[in-house]
C-alpha positions in Angstrom: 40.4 -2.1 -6.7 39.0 -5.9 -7.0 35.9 -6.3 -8.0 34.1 -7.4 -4.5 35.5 -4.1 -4.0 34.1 -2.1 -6.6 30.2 -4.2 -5.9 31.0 -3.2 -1.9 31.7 0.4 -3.1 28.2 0.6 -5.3 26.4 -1.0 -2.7 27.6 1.2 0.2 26.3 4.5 -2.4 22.6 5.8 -1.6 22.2 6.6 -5.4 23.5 3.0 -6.8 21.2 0.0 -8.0 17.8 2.0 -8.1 14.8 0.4 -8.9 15.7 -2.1 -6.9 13.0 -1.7 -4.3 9.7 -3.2 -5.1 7.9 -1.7 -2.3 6.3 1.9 -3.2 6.1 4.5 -0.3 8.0 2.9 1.6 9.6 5.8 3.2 5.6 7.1 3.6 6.5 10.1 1.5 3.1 10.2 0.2 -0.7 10.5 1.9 -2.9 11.5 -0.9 -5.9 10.6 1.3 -5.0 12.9 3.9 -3.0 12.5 7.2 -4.9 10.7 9.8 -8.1 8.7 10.0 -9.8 6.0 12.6 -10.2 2.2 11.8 -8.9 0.1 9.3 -8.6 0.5 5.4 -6.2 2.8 3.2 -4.6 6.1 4.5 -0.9 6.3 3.9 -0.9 5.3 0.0 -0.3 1.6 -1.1 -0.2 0.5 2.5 -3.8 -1.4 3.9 -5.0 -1.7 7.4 -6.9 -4.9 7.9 -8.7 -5.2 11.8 -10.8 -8.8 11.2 -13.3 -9.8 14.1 -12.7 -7.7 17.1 -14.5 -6.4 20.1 -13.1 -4.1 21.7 -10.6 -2.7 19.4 -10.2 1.3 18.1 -7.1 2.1 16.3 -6.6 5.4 14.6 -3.6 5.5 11.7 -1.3 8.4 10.6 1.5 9.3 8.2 3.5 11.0 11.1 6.5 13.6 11.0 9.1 10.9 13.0 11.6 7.9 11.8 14.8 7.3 12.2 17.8 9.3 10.7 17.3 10.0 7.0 13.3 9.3 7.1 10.8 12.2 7.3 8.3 10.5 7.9 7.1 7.1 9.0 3.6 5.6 9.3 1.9 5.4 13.1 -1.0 2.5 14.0 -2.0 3.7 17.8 -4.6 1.5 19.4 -6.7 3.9 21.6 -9.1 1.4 23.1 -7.9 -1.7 24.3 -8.6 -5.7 23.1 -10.0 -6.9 26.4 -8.9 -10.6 25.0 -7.7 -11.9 22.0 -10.4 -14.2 20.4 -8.9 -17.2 17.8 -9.8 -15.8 15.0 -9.2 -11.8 15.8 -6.5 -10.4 13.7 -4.8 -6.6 13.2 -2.1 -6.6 10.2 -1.2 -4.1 7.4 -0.1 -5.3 4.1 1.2 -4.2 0.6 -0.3 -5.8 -2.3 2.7 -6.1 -5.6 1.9 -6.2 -9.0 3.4 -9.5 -10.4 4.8 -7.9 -13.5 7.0 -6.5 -11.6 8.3 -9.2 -9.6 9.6 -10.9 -12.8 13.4 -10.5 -11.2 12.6 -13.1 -8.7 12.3 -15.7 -11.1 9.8 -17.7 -9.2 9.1 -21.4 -10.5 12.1 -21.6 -12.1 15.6 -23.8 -11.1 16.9 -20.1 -10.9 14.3 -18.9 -8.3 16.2 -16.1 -6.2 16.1 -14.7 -2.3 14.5 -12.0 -1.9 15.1 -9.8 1.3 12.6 -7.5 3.3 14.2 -4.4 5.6 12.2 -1.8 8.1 12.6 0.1 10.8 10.6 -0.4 13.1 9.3 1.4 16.9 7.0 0.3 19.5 6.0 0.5 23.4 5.5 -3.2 23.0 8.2 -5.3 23.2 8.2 -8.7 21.9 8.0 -11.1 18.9 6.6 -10.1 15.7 4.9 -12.2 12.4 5.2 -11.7 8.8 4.3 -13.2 5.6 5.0 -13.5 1.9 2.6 -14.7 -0.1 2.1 -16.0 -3.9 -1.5 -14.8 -4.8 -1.4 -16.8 -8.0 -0.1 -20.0 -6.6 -1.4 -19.9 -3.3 1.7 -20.4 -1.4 3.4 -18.6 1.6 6.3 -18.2 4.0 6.7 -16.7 6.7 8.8 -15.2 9.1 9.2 -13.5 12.9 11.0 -10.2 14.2 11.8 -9.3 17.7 11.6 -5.5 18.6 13.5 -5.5 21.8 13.9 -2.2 23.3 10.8 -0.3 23.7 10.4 3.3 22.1 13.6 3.3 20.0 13.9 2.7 16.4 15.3 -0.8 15.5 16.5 -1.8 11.7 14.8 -5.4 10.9 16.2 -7.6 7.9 14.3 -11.0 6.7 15.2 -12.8 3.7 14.1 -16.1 2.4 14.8 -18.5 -0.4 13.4 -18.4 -4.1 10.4 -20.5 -4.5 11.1 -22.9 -7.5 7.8 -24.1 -7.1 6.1 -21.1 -7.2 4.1 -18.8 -9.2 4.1 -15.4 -9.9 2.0 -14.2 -12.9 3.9 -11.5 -15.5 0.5 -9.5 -14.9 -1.3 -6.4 -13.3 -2.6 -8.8 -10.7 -1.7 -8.8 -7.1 1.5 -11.0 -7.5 2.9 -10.8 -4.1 1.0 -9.9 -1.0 3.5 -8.6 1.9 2.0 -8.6 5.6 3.2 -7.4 8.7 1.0 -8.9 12.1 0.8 -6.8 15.5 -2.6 -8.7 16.9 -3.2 -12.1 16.0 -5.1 -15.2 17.2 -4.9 -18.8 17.4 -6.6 -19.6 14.1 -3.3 -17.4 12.5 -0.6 -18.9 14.7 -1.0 -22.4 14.8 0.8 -24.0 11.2 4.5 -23.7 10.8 5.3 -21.2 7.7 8.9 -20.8 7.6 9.3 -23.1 4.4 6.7 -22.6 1.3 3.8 -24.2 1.0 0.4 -24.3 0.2 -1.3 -20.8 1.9 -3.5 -21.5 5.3 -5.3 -19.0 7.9 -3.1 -21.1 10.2 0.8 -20.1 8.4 -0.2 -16.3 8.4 1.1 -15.4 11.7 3.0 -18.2 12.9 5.7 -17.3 16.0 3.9 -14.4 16.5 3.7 -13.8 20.4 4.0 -9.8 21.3 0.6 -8.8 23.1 0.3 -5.4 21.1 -2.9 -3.6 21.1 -4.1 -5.3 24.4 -3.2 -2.0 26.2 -4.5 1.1 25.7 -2.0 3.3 23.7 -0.2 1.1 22.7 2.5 2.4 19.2 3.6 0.7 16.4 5.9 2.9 13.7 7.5 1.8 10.4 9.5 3.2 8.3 12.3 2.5 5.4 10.2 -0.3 4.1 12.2 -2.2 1.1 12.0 -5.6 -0.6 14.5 -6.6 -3.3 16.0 -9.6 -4.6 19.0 -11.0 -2.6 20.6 -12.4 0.3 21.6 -9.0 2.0 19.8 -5.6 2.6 21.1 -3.3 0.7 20.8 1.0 1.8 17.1 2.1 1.3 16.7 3.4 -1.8 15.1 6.7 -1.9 13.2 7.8 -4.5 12.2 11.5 -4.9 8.7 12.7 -4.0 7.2 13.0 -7.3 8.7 9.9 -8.6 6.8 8.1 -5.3 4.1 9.8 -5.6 3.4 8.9 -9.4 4.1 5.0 -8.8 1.4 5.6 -6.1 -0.8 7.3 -8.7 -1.0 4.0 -10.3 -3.2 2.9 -7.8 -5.1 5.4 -6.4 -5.2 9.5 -7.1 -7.3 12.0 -4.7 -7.6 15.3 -7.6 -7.5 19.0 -5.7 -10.4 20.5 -6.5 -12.2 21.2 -9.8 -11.9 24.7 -10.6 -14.4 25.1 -13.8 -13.8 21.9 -15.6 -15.8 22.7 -18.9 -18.4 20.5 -20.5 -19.2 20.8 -23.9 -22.8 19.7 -25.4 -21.5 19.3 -28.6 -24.2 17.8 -30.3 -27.0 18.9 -32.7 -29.4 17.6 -29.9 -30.1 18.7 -25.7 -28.5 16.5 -23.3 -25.7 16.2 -20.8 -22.3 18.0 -21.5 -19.6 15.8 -21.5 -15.5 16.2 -21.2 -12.9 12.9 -21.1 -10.7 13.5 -17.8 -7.1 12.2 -18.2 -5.4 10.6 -15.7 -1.6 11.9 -14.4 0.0 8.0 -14.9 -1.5 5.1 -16.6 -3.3 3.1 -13.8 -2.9 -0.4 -13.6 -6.4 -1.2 -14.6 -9.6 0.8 -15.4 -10.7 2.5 -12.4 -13.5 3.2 -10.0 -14.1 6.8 -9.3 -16.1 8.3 -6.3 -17.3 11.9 -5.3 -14.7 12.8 -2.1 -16.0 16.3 -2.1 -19.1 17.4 -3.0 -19.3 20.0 -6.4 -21.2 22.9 -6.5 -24.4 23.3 -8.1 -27.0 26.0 -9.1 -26.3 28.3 -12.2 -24.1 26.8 -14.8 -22.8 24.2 -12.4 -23.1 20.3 -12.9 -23.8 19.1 -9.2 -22.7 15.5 -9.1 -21.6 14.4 -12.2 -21.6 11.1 -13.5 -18.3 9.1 -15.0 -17.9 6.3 -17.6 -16.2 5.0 -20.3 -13.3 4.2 -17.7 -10.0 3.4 -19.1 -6.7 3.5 -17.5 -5.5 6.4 -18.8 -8.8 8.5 -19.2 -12.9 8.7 -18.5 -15.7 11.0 -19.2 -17.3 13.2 -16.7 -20.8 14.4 -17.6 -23.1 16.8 -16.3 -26.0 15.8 -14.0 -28.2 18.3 -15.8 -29.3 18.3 -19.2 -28.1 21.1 -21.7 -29.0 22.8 -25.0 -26.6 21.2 -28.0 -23.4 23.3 -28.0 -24.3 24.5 -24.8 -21.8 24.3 -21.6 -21.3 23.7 -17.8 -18.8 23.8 -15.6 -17.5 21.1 -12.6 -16.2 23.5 -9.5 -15.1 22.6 -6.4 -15.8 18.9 -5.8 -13.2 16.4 -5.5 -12.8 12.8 -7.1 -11.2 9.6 -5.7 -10.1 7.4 -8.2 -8.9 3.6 -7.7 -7.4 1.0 -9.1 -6.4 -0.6 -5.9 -5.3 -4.5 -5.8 
């Protein structure tokens, strides 16, 4: 066998070349923050809604059951109340944020900068031309490029790919190095600048081509699915990842707990005061994180109530009581939920 027949061979294999996908969830395996909501923001994990400046507007956003074949799931964006008009500076898009560190492959700024392709699947009621962008966070720069979903209500496979920026910049950091957006509403103040070569970022290069009248119609779809990004010329088979390898990578950035079931705190101290425990995270997060109540905790006899949190770090915090105990005393956290994030 030659050897472009040996590379076809590993290509053409589901379980060759892994890692090779820098987008996470993009199959929409995981949902920690539950299944469906209304508006924009986080739902499906590591994906973000954006809706900027509208007035009419309501979209509700799901991890749903459908995709193609191979894909349990995929992500649904249904706009249930019309956009009477599109406005110049109204926009709807999602987006994935990317750590930079682990864009390093890409070589960006360098003579050796390489192409990177994006491939989807994709489903909609609404016909017609589609924008997306790449762009550099650290240096400021995008590109941008258009899709056409041309039959309505049937999964269609997508493929972009651009050049390497050698003038680019992407920081070996935990920063946000690339920022990946997909358009389905956009006004003139997004679509007026030509984007499909690299330069310096503009509200004007963020959707440019971008021409389908989605979300100016009530009910109208958009589903995605088989999201992956990786450095060449040609997409290469989705690379699926098992659930609780996705779901860790998503843990990274954001991790709903279940509930506390009598989470002991300890007053160890010759002194009264609050009991205290340090809570350790499931993955190291990719900074120190913010942590919010989700679900309230039980209070009364023995129980905290709220607690409070601090000495964040990205592997562990402290949770302490909201009530004050006698030294080696204890209490117990039960029932409440915590929502911790170290989104980009």
């Amino acid at each position: 066998m030659s050897k472009a027949a040996e590379l076809a061979a590993l290509i053409g294999s589901q379980t060759a070349l892994s890692n090779r996908n820098v987008i996470i969830n993009g199959a929409f395996q995981c949902s920690q923050r539950g299944t469906s909501t209304t508006g924009g923001g986080f739902l499906v994990d590591r994906f973000e809604l954006n809706i900027n400046n509208t007035d009419n507007i309501a979209i509700t956003q799901s991890q749903d059951s459908s995709g193609p074949s191979g894909f349990a799931n995929s992500w649904k964006i249904l706009a249930t109340t019309a956009e009477s008009a599109v406005a110049a500076d109204e926009r709807v898009r999602f987006r994935q944020n990317i750590e930079g560190q682990n864009l390093q492959q890409f070589a960006f700024g360098t003579s050796a900068a390489k192409s990177m392709t994006l491939s989807f699947y994709v489903k909609s009621n609404k016909t017609g031309t589609y924008a997306v962008n790449l762009e550099q966070d650290d240096a400021s720069r995008v590109i941008g490029s258009t899709y056409t979903i041309s039959s309505a209500d049937t999964w269609e496979f997508k493929t972009i790919t651009v050049g390497g920026d050698t003038s680019g910049t992407i920081n070996d950091d935990n920063g946000a190095g690339l920022i990946v957006s997909w358009y389905l509403l956009a006004g003139s103040n997004y679509t007026a600048t030509d984007n499909t070569s690299y330069g310096a970022s503009a509200d004007g290069k963020q959707a440019y081509g971008h021409s389908t009248t989605w979300g100016q119609a009530t009910n109208d779809n958009f589903f995605i699915t088989g999201i992956q990004l990786e450095v060449g010329e040609q997409a290469t088979p989705f690379e699926h990842r098992s659930f609780a390898d996705e779901l860790l990578r998503c843990q990274r950035y954001f991790f709903r707990t279940g509930a506390f079931s009598y989470f002991l705190m300890g007053r160890w101290h010759h002194n009264n005061g609050s009991p205290l425990a340090s809570f350790n995270l499931p993955t190291t997060m990719r900074a120190a994180p913010g942590v919010s109540v989700s679900t309230a905790f039980a209070s009364g006899s023995g129980y905290t109530g709220t607690p409070t949190f601090g000495d964040f770090d990205p592997n562990n915090f402290t949770i302490a009581s909201a009530t004050s105990r006698n030294a080696n005393d204890v209490q117990w956290a039960n029932t409440g939920k915590l929502d911790i994030s170290a989104e980009l």
